[in-house]
C-alpha positions as CSV (number, residue, x, y, z in Angstrom):
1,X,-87.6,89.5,113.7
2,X,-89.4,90.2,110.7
3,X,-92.9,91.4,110.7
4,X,-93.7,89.0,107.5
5,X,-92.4,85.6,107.3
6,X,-92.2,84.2,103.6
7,X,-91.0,81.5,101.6
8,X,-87.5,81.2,101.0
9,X,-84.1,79.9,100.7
10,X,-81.0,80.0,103.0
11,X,-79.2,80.7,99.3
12,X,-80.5,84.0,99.5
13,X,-79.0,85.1,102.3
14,X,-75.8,84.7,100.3
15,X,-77.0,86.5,97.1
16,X,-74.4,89.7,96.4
17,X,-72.4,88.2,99.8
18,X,-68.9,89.3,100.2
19,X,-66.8,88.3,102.9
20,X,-65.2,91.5,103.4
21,X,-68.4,93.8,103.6
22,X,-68.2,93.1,107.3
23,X,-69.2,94.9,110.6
24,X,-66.9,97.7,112.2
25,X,-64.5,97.0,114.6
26,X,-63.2,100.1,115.8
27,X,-65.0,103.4,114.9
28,X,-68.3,103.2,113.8
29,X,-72.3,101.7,113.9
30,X,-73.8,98.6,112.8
31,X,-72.9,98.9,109.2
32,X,-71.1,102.2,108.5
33,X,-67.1,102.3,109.5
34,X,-66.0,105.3,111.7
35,X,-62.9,107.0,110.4
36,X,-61.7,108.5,114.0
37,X,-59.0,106.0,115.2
38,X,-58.8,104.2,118.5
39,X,-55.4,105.8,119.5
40,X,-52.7,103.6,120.4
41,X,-53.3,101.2,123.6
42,X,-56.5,101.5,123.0
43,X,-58.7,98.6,121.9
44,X,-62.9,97.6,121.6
45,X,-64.1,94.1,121.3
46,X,-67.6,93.4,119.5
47,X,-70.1,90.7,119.9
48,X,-72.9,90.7,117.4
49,X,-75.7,88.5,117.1
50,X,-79.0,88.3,114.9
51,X,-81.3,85.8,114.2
52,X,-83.5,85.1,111.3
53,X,-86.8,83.1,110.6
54,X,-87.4,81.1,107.4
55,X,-89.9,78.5,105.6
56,X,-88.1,76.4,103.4
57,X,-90.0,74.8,100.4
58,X,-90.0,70.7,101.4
59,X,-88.6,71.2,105.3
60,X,-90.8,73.6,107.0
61,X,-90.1,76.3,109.5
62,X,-86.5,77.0,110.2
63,X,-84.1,80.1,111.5
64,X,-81.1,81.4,110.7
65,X,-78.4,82.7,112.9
66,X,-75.2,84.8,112.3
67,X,-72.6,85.8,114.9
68,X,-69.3,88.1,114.4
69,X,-66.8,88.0,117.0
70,X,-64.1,90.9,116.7
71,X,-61.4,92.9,118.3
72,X,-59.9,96.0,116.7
73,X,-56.3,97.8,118.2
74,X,-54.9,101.3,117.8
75,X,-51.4,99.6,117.0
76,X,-50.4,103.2,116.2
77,X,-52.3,106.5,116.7
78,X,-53.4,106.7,113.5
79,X,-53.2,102.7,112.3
80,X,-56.3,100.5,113.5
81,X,-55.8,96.3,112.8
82,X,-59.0,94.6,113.5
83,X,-60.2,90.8,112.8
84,X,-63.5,89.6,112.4
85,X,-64.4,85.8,112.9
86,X,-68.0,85.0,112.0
87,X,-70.3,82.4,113.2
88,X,-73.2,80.8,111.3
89,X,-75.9,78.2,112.3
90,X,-79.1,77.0,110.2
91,X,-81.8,74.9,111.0
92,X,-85.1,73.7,109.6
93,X,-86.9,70.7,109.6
94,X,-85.0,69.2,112.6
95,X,-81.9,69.7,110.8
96,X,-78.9,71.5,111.6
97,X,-75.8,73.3,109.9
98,X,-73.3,75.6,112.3
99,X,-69.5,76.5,111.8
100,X,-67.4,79.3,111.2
101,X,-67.1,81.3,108.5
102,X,-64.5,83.1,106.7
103,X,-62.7,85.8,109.1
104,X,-61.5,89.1,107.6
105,X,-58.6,91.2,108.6
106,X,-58.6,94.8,108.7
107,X,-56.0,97.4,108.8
108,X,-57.4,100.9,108.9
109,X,-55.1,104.7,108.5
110,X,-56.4,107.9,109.2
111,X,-55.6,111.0,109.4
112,X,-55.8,113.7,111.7
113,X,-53.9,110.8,114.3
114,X,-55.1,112.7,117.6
115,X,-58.3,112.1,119.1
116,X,-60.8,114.6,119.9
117,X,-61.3,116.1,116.5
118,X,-64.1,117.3,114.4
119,X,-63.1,115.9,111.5
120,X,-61.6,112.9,110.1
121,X,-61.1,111.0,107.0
122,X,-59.0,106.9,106.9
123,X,-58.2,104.5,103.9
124,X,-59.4,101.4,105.1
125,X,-58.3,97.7,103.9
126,X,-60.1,94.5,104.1
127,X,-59.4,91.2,103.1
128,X,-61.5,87.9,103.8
129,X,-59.6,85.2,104.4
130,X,-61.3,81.7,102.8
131,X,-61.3,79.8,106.3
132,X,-64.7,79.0,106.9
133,X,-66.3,75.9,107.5
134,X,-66.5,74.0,103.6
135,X,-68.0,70.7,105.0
136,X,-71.6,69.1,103.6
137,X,-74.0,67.9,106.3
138,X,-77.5,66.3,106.1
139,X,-79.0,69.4,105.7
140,X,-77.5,70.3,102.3
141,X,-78.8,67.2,100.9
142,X,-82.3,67.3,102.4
143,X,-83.4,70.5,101.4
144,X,-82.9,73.2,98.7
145,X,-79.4,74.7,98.8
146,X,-77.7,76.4,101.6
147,X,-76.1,79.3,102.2
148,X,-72.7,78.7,102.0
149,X,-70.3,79.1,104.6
150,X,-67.1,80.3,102.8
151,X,-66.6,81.6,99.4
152,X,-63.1,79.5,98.9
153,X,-61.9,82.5,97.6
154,X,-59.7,85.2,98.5
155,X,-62.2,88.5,99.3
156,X,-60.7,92.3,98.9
157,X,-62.6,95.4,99.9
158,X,-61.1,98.9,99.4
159,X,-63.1,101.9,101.4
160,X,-62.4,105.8,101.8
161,X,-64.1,107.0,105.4
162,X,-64.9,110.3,106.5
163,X,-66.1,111.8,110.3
164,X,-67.6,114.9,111.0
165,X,-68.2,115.6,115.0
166,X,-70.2,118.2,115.9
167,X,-71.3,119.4,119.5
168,X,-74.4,116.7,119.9
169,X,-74.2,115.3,116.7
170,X,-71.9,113.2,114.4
171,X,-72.1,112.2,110.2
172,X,-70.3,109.1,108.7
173,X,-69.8,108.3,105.4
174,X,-68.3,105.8,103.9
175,X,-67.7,104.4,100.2
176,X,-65.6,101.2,98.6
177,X,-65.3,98.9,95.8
178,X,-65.2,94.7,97.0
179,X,-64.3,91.9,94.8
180,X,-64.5,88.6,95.6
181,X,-62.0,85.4,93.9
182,X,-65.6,83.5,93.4
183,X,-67.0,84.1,90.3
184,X,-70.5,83.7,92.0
185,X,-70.1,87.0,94.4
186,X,-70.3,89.5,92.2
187,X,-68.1,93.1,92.5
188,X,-69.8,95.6,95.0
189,X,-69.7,99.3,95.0
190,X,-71.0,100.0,98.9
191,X,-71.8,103.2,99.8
192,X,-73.3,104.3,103.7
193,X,-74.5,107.3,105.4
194,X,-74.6,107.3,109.5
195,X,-76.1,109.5,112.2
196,X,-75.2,109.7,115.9
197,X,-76.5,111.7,118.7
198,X,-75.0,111.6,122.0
199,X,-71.5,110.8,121.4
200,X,-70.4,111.9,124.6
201,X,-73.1,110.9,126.7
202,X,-72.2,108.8,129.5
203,X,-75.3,107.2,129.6
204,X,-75.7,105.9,125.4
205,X,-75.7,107.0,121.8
206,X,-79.0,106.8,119.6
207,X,-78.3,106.0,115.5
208,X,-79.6,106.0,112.1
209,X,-77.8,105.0,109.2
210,X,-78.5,103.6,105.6
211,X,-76.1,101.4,103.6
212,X,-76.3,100.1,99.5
213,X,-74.9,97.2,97.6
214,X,-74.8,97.7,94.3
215,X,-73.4,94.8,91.5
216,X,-73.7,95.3,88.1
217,X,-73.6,92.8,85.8
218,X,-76.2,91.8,82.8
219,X,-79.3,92.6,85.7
220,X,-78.1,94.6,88.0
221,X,-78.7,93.8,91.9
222,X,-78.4,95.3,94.7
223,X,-79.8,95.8,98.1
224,X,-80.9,98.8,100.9
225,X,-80.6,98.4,104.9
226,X,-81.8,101.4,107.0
227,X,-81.1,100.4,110.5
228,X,-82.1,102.6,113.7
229,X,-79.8,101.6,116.8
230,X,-79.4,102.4,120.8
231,X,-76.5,101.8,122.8
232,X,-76.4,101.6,126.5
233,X,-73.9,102.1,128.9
234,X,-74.6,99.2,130.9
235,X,-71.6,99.1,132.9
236,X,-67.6,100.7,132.4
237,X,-66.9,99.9,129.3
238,X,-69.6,97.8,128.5
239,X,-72.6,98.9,126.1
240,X,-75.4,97.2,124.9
241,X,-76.0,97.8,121.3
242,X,-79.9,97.0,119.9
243,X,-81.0,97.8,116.4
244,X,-83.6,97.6,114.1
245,X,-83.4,97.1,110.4
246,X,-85.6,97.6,107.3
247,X,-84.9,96.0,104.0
248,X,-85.3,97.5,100.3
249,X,-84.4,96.3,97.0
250,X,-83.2,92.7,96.7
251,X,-82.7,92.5,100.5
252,X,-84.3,89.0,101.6
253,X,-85.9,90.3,104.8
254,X,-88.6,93.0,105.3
255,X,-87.0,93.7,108.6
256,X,-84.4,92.4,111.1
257,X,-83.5,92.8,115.0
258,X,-79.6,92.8,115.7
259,X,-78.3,93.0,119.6
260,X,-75.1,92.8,120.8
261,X,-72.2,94.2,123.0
262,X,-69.0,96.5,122.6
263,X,-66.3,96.3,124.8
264,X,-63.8,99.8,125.2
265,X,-60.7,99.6,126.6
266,X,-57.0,100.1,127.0
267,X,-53.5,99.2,127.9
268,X,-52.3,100.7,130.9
269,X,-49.2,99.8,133.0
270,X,-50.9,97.7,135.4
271,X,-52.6,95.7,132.5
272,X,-55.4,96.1,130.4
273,X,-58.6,98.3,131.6
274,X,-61.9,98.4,130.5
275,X,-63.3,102.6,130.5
276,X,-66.2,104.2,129.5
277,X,-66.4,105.3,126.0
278,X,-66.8,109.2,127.2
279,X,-64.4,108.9,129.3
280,X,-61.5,107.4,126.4
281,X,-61.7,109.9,124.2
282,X,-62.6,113.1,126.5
283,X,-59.6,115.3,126.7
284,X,-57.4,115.5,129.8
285,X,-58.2,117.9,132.5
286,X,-56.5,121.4,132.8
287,X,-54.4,121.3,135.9
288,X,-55.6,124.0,138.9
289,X,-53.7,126.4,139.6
290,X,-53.4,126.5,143.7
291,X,-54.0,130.7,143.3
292,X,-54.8,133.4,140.0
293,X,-52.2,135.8,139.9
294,X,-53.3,139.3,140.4
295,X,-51.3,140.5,137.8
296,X,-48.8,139.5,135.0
297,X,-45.6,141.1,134.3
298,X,-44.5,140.7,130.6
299,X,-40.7,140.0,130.1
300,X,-39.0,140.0,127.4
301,X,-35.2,138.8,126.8
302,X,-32.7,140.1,124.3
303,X,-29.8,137.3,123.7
304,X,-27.0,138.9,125.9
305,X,-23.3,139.8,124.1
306,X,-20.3,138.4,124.2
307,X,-18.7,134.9,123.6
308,X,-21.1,134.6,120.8
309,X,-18.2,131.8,119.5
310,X,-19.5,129.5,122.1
311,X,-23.5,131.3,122.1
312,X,-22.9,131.6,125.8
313,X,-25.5,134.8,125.9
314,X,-28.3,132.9,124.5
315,X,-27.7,129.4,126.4
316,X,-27.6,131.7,129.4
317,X,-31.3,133.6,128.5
318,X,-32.8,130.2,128.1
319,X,-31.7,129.1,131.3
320,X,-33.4,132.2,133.1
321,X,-36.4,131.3,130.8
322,X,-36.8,127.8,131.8
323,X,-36.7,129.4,135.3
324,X,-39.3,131.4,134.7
325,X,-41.8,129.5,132.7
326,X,-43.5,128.0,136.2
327,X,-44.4,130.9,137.4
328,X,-48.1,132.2,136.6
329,X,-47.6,135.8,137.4
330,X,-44.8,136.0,135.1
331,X,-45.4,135.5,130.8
332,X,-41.9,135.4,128.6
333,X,-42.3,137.3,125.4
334,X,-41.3,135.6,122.7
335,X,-39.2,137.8,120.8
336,X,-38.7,135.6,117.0
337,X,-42.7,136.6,116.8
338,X,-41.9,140.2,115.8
339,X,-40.0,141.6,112.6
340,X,-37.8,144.4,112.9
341,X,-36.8,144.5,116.9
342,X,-33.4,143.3,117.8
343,X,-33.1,139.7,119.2
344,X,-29.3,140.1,120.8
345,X,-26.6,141.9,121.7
346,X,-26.4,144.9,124.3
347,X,-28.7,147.5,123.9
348,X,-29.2,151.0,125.4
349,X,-31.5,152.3,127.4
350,X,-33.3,154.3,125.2
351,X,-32.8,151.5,122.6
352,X,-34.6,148.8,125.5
353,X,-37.0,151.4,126.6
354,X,-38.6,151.9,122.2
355,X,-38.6,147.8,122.6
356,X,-41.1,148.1,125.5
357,X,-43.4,150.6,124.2
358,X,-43.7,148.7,120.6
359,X,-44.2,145.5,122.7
360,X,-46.5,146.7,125.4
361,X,-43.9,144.7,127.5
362,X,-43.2,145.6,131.1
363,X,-39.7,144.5,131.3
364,X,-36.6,144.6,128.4
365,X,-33.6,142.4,130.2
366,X,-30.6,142.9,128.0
367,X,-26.7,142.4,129.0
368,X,-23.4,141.1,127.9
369,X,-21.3,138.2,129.3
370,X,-18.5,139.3,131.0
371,X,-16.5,135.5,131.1
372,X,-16.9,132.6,130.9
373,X,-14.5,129.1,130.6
374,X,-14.7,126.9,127.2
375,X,-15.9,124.0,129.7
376,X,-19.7,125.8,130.7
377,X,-19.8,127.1,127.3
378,X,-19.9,124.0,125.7
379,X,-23.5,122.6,124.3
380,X,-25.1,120.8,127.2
């Protein structure tokens, strides 16, 4: 809540508004956009809530309430779609305004696609739709003008994202131009730096991050939030997301609490599963081996002659290859690594034996193909 409660309109809640600067989805904090995708099946649902107190000139105390209900998908492993569907309510002076307001659809690519990186960067598209609630209730007519609850206008926002994951610590940037089909919302160049600690931890994630709007027109405008955040794992899947934020500039609070709750998951065969967030992106575990070989023989194999019409010799090494490859106390040398040494035909002894001492291999296997039909010789 804020620590100093002064005179003002709902209106200003709505100055330098844009439908598309919205809330992340997917990736992210409170205000700053993560560029690591979910990875496809995977999905994170978002329920955000804060609350606002005012005094309004002519009707007294009131509050202000704002809700946004989301769900982002991986759709691809490296293409996010999210949609964001926003809930407002106002009262003062025993008068009431709620409804929805205008959602916005998201659609985010970024590159690396696989998870567990160190360092990501998306292009990220959003685009508020003008569905919100456009009615007039008592409320507009007994007081000073409301905020309104959807700009009628189509909303665009165009932002680059970038990740960097360290060991216990992770940076967030991000940066955009938004325009809005209103005349009233004036263009926004939004820029946002974010902290996080903890990004594994199975037990929450602490966060700082600071986000500007800027508009420039005749005066420019613009506003500051610096937000400091917790989330807790409260269950599997399930974190509870508290954060406190400070005002600058034109910004029309000193300071405001937001709480919430995020929701991972993912698609599995038997439906779809809710998972910790340390667990989703952790990477798989290394099989164990049932015994550690004592010692490993290095092999390498020279493409045997004959029938090289039909390449019987080499379909015939990669057979004994595939063979092979289970077996820990046994490493194939891979041959096409080295310039200069012979890959096929039959070689001599002393011709194998100059092989193995350039190698440091254990074992040259060479040989020629002595028959074979035109049937087992064909491509498999």
């Amino acid at each position: 809540m804020p620590g100093r409660l002064q005179a003002q309109t709902l209106s200003s809640l709505g100055k330098l508004s844009n439908t598309a600067v919205s809330p992340p989805l997917g990736q992210g904090l409170d205000l700053v956009h993560g560029a690591e995708p979910l990875g496809k099946g995977r999905y994170r649902v978002r329920l955000l809530n804060r609350s606002a107190p005012l005094s309004l000139p002519g009707l007294g105390d009131g509050s202000s309430y704002t809700g946004g209900y989301g769900l982002a998908l991986g759709m691809t492993p490296a293409l996010d779609l999210s949609l964001l569907v926003p809930f407002l309510m106002d009262s003062a002076g025993g008068f009431n305004k709620y409804g929805s307001g205008d959602p916005t659809l998201g659609v985010k690519w970024a590159r690396p696609s696989r998870l567990g990186g160190s360092f990501y960067t998306a292009f990220q598209a959003l685009l508020g739709l003008p569905l919100g609630y456009k009615g007039e209730v008592r409320l507009d007519r007994a007081g000073p003008a409301m905020r309104p609850y959807s700009s009628e206008s189509l909303d665009i926002g165009m932002q680059f994202l970038l990740d960097m994951h360290f060991r216990h610590l992770s940076l967030l940037f991000n940066g955009g131009y938004f325009r809005s089909g209103n005349v009233e919302n004036l263009p926004l160049l939004v820029y946002g730096l974010g902290l996080e600690a903890g990004r594994s931890s199975r037990w929450g994630r602490l966060n700082a991050e600071y986000q500007t709007r800027v508009a420039f027109t005749e005066q420019s405008q613009g506003v500051g939030i610096l937000k400091l955040g917790v989330r807790i794992n409260v269950y599997r899947g399930v974190e509870l997301e508290l954060n406190r934020g400070m005002g600058f500039l034109d910004y029309p609070h000193d300071a405001l609490f937001t709480f919430g709750l995020r929701l991972h998951g993912y698609r599995a065969n038997s439906g779809r599963r809710l998972e910790a967030r340390n667990a989703l992106y952790q990477p798989p575990p290394k099989p164990k081996r049932a015994y550690e070989p004592v010692e490993v023989l290095r092999i390498a194999f020279v493409d045997f002659a004959g029938f090289e019409e039909f390449q019987a010799g080499k379909r015939l090494v990669d057979k004994i290859k595939t063979q092979l490859e289970p077996h820990d106390s046994l490493e194939v040398v891979d041959l096409s690594r080295y310039a200069g040494i012979p890959r096929q035909g039959f070689l001599k002894p002393l011709q194998a034996l100059s092989i193995a001492r350039k190698l440091g291999v254990d074992v040259v296997v060479t040989g020629a193909v002595a028959s074979a039909s035109r049937q087992k010789c064909l491509p498999l």
